[in-house]
Legacy VTK file of the C-alpha trace (Angstrom):
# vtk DataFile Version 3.0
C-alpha trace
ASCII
DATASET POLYDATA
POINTS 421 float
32.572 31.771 18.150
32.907 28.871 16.421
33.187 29.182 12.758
33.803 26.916 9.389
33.248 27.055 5.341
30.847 25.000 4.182
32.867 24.386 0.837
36.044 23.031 2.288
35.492 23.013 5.855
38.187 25.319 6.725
38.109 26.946 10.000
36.849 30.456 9.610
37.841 33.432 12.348
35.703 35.608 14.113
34.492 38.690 11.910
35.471 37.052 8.328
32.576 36.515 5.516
34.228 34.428 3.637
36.337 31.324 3.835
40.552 32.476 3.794
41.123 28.844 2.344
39.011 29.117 -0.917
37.054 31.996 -0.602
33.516 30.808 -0.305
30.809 32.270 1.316
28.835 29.634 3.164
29.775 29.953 6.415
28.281 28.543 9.217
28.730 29.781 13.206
27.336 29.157 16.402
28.353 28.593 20.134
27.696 25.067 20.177
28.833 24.412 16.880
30.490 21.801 17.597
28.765 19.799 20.104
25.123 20.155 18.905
24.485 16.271 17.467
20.950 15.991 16.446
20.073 17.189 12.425
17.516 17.150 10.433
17.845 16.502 6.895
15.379 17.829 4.558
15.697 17.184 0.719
15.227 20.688 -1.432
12.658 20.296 -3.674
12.629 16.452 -4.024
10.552 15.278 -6.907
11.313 18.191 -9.119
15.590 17.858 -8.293
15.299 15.035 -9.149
13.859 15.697 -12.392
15.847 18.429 -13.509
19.101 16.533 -12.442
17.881 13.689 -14.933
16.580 16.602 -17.562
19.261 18.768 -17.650
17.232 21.016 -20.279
15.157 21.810 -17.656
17.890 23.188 -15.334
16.752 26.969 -15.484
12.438 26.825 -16.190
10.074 26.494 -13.727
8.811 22.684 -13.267
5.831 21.473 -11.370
5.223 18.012 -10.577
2.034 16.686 -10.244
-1.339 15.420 -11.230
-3.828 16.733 -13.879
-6.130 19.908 -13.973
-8.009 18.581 -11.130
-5.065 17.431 -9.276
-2.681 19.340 -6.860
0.908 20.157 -6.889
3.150 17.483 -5.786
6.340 19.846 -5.536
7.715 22.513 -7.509
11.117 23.313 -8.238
12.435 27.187 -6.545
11.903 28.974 -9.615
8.495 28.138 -9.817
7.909 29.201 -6.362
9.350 32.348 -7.548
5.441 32.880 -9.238
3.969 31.520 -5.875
3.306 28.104 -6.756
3.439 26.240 -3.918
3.136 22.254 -3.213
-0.739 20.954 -2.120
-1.901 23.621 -4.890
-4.448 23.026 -7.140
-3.084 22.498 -10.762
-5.305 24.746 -12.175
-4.314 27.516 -9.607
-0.553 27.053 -10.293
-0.852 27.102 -13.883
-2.420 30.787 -14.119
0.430 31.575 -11.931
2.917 30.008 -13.759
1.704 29.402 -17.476
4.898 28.776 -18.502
6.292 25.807 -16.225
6.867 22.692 -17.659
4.352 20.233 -15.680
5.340 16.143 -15.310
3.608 13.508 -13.351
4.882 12.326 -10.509
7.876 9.204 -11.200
7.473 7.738 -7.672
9.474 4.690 -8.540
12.397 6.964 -9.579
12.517 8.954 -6.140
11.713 6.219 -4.545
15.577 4.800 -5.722
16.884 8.230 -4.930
15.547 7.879 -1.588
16.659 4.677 -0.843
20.474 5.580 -1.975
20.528 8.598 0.412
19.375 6.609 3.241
21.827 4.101 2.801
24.273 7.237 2.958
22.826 8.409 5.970
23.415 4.989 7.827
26.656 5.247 6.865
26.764 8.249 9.301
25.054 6.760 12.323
23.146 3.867 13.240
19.976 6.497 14.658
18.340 7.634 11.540
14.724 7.900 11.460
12.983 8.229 8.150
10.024 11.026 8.718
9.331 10.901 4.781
10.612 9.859 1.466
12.273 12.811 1.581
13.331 14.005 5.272
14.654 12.078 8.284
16.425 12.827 11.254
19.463 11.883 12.595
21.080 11.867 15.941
24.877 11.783 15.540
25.962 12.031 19.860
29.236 9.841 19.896
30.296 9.501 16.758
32.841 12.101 16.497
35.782 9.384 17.323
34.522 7.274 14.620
34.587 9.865 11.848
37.309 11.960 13.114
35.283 15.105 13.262
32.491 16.773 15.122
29.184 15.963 13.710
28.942 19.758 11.875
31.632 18.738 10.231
30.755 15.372 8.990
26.896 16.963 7.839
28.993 19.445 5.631
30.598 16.953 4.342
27.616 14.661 3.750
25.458 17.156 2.259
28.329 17.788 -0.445
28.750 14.252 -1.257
24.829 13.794 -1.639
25.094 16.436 -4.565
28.168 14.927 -6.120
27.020 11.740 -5.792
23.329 11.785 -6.024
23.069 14.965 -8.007
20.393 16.567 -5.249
20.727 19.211 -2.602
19.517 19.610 0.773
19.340 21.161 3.519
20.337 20.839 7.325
18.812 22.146 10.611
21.578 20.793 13.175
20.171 21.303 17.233
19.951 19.719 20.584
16.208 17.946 19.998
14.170 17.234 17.026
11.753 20.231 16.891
14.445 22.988 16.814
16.521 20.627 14.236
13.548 20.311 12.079
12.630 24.375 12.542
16.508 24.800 11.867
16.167 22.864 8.772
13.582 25.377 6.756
15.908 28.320 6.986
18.485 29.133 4.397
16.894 26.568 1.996
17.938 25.221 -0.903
21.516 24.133 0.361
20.870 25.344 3.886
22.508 24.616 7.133
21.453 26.446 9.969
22.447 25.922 13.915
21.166 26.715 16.899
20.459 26.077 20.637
19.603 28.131 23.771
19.045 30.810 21.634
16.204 29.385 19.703
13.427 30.015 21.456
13.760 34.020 21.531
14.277 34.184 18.077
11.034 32.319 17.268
9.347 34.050 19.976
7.587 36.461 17.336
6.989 33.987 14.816
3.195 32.879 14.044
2.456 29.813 16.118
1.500 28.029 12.828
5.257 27.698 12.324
5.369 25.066 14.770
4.435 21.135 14.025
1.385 19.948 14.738
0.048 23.403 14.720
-2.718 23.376 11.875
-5.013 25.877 10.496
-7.605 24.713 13.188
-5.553 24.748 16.406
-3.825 28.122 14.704
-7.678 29.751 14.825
-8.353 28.635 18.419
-5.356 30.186 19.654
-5.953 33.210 17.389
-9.474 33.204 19.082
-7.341 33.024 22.298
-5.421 36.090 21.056
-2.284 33.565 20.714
-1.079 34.452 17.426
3.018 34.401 17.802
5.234 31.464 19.456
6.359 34.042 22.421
2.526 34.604 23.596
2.156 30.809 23.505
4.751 29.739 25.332
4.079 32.144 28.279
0.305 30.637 28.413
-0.245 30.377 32.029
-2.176 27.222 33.405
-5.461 28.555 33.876
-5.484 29.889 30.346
-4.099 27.211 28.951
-7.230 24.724 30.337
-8.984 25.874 27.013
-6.492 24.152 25.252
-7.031 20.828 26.579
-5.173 17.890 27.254
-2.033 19.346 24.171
-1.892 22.272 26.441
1.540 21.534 28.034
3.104 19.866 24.731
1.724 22.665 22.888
3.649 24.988 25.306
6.647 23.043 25.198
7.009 23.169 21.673
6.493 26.991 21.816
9.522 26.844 24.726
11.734 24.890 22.127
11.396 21.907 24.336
11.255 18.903 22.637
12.528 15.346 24.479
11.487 12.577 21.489
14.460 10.526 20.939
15.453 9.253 17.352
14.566 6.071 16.670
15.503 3.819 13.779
12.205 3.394 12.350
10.279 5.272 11.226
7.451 5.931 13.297
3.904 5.626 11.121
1.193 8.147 12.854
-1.104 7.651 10.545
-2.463 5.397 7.236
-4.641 6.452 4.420
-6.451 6.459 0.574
-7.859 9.262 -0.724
-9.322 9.871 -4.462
-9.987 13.341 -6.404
-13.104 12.834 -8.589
-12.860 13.614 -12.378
-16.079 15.300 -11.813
-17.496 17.322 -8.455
-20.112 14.339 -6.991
-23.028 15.429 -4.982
-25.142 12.243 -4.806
-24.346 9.964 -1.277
-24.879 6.898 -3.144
-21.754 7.745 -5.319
-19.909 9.328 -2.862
-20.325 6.087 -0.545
-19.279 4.052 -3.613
-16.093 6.070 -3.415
-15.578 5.433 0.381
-16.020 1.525 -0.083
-13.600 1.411 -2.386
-10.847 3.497 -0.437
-12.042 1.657 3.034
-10.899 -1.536 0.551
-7.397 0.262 -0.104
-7.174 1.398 3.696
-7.318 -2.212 4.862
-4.915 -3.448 2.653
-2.393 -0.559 3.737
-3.057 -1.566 7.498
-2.544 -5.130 6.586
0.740 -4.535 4.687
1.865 -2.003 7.953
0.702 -4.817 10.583
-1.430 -1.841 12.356
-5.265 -1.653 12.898
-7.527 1.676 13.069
-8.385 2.522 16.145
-10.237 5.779 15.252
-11.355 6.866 11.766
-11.083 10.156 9.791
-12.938 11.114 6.980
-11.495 13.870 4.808
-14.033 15.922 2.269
-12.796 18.969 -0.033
-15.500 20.378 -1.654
-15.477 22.505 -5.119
-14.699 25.514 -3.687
-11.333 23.730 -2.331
-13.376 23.556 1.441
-11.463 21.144 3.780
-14.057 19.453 5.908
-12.353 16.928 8.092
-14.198 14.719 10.957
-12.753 11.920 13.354
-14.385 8.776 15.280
-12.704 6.693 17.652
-13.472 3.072 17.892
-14.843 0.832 20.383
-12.596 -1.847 19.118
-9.350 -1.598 16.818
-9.866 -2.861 13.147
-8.298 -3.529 9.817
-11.772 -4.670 7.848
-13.251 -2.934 5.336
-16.393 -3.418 6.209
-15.909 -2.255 9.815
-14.515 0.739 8.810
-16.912 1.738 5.886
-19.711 1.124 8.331
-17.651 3.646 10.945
-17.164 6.472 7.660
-20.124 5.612 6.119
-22.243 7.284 9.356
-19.976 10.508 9.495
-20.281 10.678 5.665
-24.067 10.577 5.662
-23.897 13.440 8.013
-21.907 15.730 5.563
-23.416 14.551 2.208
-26.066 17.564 2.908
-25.937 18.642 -1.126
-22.556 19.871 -1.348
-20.490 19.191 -4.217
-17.335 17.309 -3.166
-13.743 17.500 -5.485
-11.886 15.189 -3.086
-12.581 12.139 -0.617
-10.602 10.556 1.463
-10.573 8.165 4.322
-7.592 7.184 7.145
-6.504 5.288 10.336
-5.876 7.324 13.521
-4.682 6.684 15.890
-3.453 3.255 14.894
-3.474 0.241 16.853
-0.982 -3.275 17.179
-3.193 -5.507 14.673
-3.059 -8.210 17.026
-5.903 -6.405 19.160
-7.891 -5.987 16.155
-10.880 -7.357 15.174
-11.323 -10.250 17.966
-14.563 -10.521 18.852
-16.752 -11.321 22.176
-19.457 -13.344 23.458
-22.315 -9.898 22.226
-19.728 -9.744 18.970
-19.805 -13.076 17.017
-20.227 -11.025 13.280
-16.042 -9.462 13.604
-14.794 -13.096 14.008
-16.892 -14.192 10.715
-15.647 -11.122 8.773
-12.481 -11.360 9.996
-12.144 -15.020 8.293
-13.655 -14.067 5.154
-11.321 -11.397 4.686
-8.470 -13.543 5.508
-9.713 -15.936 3.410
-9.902 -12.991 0.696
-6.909 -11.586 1.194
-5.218 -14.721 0.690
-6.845 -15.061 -3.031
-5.627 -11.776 -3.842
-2.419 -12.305 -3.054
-2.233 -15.551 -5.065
-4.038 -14.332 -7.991
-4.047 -10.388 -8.138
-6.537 -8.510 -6.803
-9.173 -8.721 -9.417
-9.564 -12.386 -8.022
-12.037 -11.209 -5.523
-14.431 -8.558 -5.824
-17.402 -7.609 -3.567
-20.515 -6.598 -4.811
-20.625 -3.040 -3.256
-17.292 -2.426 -5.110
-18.680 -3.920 -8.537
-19.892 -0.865 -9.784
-17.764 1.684 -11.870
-16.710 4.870 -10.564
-14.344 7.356 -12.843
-11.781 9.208 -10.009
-7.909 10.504 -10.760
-6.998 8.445 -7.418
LINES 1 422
421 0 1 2 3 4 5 6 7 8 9 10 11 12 13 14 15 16 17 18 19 20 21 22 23 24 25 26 27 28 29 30 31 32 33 34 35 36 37 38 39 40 41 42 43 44 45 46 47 48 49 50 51 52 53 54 55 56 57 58 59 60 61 62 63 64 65 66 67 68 69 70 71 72 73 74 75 76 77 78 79 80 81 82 83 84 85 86 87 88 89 90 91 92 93 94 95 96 97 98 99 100 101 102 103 104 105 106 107 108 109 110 111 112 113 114 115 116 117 118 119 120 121 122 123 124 125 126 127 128 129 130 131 132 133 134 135 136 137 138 139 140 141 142 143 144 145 146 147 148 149 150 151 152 153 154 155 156 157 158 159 160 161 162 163 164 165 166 167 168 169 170 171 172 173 174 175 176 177 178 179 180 181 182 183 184 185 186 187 188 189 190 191 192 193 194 195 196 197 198 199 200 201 202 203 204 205 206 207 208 209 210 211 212 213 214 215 216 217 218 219 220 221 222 223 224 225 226 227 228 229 230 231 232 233 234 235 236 237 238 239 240 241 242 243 244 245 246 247 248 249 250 251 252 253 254 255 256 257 258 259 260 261 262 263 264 265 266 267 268 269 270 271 272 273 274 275 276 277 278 279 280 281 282 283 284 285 286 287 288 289 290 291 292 293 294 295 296 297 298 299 300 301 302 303 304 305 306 307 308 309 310 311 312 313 314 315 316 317 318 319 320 321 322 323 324 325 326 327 328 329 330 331 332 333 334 335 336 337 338 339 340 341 342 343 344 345 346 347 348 349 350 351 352 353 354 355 356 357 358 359 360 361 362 363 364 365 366 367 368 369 370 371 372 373 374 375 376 377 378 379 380 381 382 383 384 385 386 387 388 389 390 391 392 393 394 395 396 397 398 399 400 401 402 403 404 405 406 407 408 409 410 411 412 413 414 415 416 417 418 419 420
């Protein structure tokens, strides 16, 4: 079986643990080893690497980065995960666990650099990289063995060495033949992992929870539970009349579950998705102040989808209330949009329906699925109010963008609301 060291990437024989060359341990084998082209490269611990490689005093405590008491974790470093901190935490949770982390805000202009300089590494590998986050992308390296003189395991080993000499971060690598068993491959071994596999990959996650799998979230993992689908194997031999109750995801659902997975990489990165959300300093129960809130991230939202040349063509309105609830609800559209005032209107009537008494911690609002903003907002012979608003916000828009956006207010946004958004 194919076989190398991970330190000097030194062919390793079948049987041996560690490398006969220079007598490291990370060795990496597989079948396929060395035909397998597609990776996934996920960056350990982003935010707070980054921080301890500019804090060197920090090296061996536990750090969390993110917001204040009522915020959430950002990302914590290993050690603090140690004490079951975890990221999308509340603060104050992960501080009983932890007491004695060291806590920063987020520097999103510094990771943002350290992003940028590891793409620019990655394109150096292959043409196909496709940026999933600001810290994750995937790559598909098929042909480019002649050009770097070495299989693509080879030249990933080598990459993800450089990236810590250079860069002075780690990752880690899930190398595969499609994007869902690269990503998978990518959360095992981590920090400084690099696991490989292929055929093999969907028996060993056969007894895995099916919540494992993207796309799979806490809702979809209770339907199948109520299904009796609770592992990967019993979902991916769901036969076709049972899997009716899934509904139209039924067969990619399966297919995932099967380790099938035919998305090719593409170059851009491909946006599912825009949103604003805002975490109140204080839990609001009132609707009038909670729609206050919603106008003014319906404001950010179409300024996001202006800047991403998309338009909403569904809404989702995202509520957490005190007791860390998740309350989520989704409209589509009868026409695509990228006007505050269309959407608000749209959020505004699934708000109402929620704002029963309940405290809230958390609002947010976002665009999905999106839409090509040239089919927004056009207008018809029974729709001559879109056209109208459509020209005032241009008209807006254009103010702001000459003289800041305190140029232009509207009234509904003119009075103050306190939020750590």
């Amino acid at each position: 079986m194919p076989a190398f060291c991970r330190d000097c990437d030194s062919p390793v024989a079948e049987g041996q643990t560690t490398c006969p060359a220079c007598g490291g341990a990370r060795i990496t084998r597989h079948p396929d080893l060395f035909s397998l082209a597609i990776a996934h490269v996920d960056c350990d611990a982003f935010f707070a690497t980054v921080e301890k490689r500019d804090r060197p005093e920090l090296r061996d405590v536990p750090l969390i980065i993110g917001g204040g008491a009522r915020g959430v974790v950002s990302t914590c470093c290993y050690i603090a995960r140690l004490y079951g901190v975890r990221s999308a935490m509340p603060m104050f949770k992960a501080r009983q666990l932890c007491p004695q982390a060291v806590v920063l805000k987020p520097d999103m202009a510094k990771y943002a650099t350290a992003a940028r300089a590891l793409r620019r590494m990655m394109e150096a590998l292959t043409p196909l990289v496709q940026p999933l986050s600001i810290d994750e992308a995937v790559l598909d390296l098929s042909g480019t063995q002649a050009l770097h003189g070495a299989p693509p395991a080879i030249v990933l080993s080598r990459f993800a060495r450089r990236v810590e000499a250079e860069l002075g971060i780690t990752i880690s690598i899930g190398l595969a033949p499609n994007r869902l068993l690269a990503k998978l491959a990518a959360e095992r071994g981590k920090p400084r992992g690099f696991f490989a596999w292929g055929a093999e990959a969907a028996q060993m996650l056969a007894p895995e929870p099916v919540g494992i799998l993207p796309g799979i979230g806490p809702a979809q993992v209770k339907r199948l539970a109520d299904m009796g689908i609770t592992s990967v194997g019993q979902l991916s031999a769901l036969d076709s009349r049972r899997a009716t109750a899934l509904g139209e995801d039924a067969p990619t659902l399966i297919a995932r579950a099967q380790g099938q997975d035919n998305r090719p990489v593409r170059c851009e990165r491909e946006t599912k998705s825009i949103s604003a959300e805002t975490t109140f300093t204080t839990d609001i129960r009132d609707p009038a102040a909670l729609e206050e809130h919603l106008w003014q991230l319906c404001e950010k939202l179409g300024k996001r989808l202006l800047r991403e040349d998309q338009a909403a063509a569904g809404i989702v309105l995202k509520l957490k209330t005190a007791a860390f609830a998740s309350r989520t609800r989704s409209q589509r559209l009868p026409n695509p949009t990228r006007l505050p005032e269309t959407l608000f209107e749209a959020a505004r009537a699934l708000l109402r329906r929620e704002a029963d008494g309940t405290a809230f911690r958390l609002i947010g609002i976002g665009a999905a699925p999106l839409a090509p903003a040239a089919d927004a907002d056009k207008g018809d012979l029974a729709d001559t109010l879109t056209p109208r608003r459509l020209a005032r916000q241009n008209a807006i828009d254009q103010l702001r963008a000459r003289f800041g956006d305190a140029a232009v207010r509207r009234g509904r946004g003119l009075r103050k609301t306190q939020s750590n958004g």
